[in-house]
C-alpha positions as a Markdown table, in Angstrom:
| # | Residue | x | y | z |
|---|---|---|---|---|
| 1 | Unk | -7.2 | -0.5 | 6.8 |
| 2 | Unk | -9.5 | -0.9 | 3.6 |
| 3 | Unk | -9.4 | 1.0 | 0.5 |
| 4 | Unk | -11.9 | 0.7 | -2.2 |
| 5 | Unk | -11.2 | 0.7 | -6.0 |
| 6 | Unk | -11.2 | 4.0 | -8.0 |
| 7 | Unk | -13.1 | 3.6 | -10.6 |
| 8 | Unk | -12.6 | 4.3 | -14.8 |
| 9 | Unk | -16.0 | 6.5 | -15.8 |
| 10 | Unk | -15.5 | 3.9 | -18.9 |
| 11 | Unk | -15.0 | 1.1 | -16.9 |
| 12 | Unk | -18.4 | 1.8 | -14.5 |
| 13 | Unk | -20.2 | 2.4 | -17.8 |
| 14 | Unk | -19.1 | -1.1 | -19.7 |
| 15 | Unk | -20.0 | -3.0 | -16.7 |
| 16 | Unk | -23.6 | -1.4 | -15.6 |
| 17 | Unk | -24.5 | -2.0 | -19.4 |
| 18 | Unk | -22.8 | -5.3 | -19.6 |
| 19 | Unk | -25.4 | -5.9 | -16.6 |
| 20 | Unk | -28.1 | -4.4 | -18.3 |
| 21 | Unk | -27.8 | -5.9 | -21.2 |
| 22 | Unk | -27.6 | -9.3 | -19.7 |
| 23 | Unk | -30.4 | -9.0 | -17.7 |
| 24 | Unk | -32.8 | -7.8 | -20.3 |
| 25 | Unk | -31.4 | -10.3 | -22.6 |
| 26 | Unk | -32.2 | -13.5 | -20.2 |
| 27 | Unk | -35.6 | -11.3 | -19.0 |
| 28 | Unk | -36.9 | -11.0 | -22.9 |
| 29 | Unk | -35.5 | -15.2 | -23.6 |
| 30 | Unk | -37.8 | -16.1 | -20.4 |
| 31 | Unk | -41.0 | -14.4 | -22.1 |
| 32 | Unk | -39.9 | -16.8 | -24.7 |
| 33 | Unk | -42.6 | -20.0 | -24.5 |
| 34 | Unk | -39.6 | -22.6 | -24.6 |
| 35 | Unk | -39.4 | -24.9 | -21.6 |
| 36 | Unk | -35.7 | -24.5 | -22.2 |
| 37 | Unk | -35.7 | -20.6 | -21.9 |
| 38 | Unk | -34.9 | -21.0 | -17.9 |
| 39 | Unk | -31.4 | -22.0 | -18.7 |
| 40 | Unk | -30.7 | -18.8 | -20.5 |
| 41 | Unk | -32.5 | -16.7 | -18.3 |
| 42 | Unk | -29.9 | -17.8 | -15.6 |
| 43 | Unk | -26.8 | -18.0 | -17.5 |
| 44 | Unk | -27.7 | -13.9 | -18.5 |
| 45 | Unk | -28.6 | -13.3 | -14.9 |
| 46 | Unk | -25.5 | -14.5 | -13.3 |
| 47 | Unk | -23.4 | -12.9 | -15.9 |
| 48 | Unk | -25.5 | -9.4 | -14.6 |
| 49 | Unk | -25.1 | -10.3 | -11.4 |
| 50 | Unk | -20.8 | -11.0 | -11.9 |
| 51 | Unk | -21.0 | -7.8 | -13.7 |
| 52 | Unk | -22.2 | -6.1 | -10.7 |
| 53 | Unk | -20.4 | -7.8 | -8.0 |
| 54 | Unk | -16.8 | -7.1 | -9.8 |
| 55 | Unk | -17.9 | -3.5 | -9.8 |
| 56 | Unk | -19.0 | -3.1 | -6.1 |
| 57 | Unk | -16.6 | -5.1 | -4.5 |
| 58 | Unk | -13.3 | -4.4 | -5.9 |
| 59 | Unk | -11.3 | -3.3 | -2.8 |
| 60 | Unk | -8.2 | -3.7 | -0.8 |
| 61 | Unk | -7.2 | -4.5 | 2.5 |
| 62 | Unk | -3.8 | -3.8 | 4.4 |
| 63 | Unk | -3.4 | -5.7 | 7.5 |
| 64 | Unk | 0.1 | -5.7 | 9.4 |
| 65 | Unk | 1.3 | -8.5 | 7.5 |
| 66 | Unk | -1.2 | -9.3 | 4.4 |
| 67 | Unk | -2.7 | -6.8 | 1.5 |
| 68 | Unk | -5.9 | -8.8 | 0.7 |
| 69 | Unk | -6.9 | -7.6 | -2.3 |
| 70 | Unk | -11.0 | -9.0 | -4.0 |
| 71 | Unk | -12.4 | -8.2 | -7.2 |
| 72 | Unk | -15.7 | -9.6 | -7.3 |
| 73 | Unk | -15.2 | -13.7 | -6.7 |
| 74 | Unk | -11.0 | -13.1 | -7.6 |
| 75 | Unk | -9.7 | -12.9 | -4.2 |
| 76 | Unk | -6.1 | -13.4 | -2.9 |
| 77 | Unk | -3.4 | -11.6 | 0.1 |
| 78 | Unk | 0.0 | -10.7 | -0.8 |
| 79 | Unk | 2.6 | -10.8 | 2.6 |
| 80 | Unk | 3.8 | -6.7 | 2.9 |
| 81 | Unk | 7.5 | -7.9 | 3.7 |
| 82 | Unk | 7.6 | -9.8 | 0.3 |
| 83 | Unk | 6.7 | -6.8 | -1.5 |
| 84 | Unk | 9.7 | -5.5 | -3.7 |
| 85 | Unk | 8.6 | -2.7 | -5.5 |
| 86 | Unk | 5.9 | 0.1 | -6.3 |
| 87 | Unk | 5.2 | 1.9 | -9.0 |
| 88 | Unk | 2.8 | 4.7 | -10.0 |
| 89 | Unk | 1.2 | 3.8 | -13.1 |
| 90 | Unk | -1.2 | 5.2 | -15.3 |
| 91 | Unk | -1.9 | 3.2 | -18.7 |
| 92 | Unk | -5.2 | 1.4 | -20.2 |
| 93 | Unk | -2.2 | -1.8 | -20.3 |
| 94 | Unk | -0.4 | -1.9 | -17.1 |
| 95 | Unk | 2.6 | -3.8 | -17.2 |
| 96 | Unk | 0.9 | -6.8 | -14.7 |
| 97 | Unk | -1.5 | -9.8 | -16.5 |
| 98 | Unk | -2.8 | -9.7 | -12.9 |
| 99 | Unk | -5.2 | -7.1 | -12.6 |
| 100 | Unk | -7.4 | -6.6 | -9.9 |
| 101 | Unk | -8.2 | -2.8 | -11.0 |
| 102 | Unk | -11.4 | -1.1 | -12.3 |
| 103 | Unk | -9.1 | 1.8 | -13.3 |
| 104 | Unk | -5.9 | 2.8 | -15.5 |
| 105 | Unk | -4.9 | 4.6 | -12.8 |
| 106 | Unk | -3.1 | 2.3 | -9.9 |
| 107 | Unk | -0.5 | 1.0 | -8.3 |
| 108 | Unk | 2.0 | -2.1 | -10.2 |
| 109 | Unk | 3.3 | -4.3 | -7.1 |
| 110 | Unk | 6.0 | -6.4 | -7.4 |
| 111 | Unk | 6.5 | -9.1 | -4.9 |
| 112 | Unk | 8.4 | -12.5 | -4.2 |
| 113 | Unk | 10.5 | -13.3 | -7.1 |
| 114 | Unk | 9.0 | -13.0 | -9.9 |
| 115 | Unk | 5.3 | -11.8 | -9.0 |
| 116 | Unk | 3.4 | -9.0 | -10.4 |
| 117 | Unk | -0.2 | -7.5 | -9.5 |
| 118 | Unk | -2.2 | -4.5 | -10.8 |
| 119 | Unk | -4.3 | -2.1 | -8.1 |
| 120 | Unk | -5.9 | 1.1 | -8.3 |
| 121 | Unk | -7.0 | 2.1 | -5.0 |
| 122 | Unk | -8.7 | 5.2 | -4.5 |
| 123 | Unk | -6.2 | 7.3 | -2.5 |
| 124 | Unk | -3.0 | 5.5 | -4.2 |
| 125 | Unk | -0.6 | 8.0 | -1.6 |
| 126 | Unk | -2.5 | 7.5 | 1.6 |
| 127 | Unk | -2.5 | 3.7 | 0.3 |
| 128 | Unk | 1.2 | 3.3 | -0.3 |
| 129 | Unk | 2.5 | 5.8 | 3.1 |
| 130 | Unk | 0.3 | 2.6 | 5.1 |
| 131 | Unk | 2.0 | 0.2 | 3.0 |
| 132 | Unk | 5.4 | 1.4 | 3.8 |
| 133 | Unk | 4.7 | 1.7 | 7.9 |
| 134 | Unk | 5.2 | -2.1 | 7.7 |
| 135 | Unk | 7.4 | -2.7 | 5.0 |
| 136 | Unk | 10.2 | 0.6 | 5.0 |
| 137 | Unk | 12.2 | -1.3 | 2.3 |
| 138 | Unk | 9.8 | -0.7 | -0.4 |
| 139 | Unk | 11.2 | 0.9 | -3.3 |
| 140 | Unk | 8.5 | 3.5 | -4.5 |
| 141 | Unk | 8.5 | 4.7 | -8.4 |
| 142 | Unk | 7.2 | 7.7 | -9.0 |
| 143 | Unk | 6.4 | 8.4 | -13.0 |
| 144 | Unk | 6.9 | 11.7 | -13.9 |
């Protein structure tokens, strides 16, 4: 089952005018009349372009035995029965260094021994009831 990111309103803003900014910066280097102007143009442009693809394609996937999880070119799959713990978090500095998240709002997975990862799916509930059909040993934390 998929499940897309939520999304910050801060977070959407920074990275459309990240992009923005980028891309008007390499288009106004291009009018330049260097030779060498191309090579910024692109560096600006694919910085837009990362920009964008982090914000449309942040979403998770929960197969029966992997969560997949991809935030723009970061991609990786957690195995459900190594997942420890869950906890409902909601902080601008989630506990995790991993953090594939475009919100402060999300879910802090703990898995294997010593792993850690940061998500904000959209419907965090419906998200973890799925994640529990194949792994009923989860321990949920709920933040009151």
């Amino acid at each position: 089952m998929k499940f897309k990111s939520s999304v910050h309103q801060l977070t959407g803003w920074v990275l459309v005018l990240s992009a923005g900014i980028c891309f008007l910066s390499g288009v106004l280097i291009l009018k330049l009349s260097v030779p060498e102007t191309w090579i910024a143009f692109v560096l600006f442009t694919s910085v837009s372009l990362l920009c964008m693809w982090i914000l449309l394609d942040t979403n998770y996937v929960l197969g029966t035995e992997n969560l997949h999880y991809k935030t723009g070119p970061i991609r990786g799959k957690i195995a459900i029965q190594s997942i420890r713990s869950v906890e409902f978090v909601d902080s601008w500095a989630p506990p995790s260094f991993t953090k594939a998240s475009l919100d402060k709002e999300g879910l802090y997975i703990k898995y294997n021994g010593f792993d850690d990862i940061f998500i904000s799916p959209k419907d965090r509930h419906a998200f973890v009831n799925y994640l529990l059909t194949s792994n009923p040993n989860i321990l949920i934390i709920k933040k009151e």
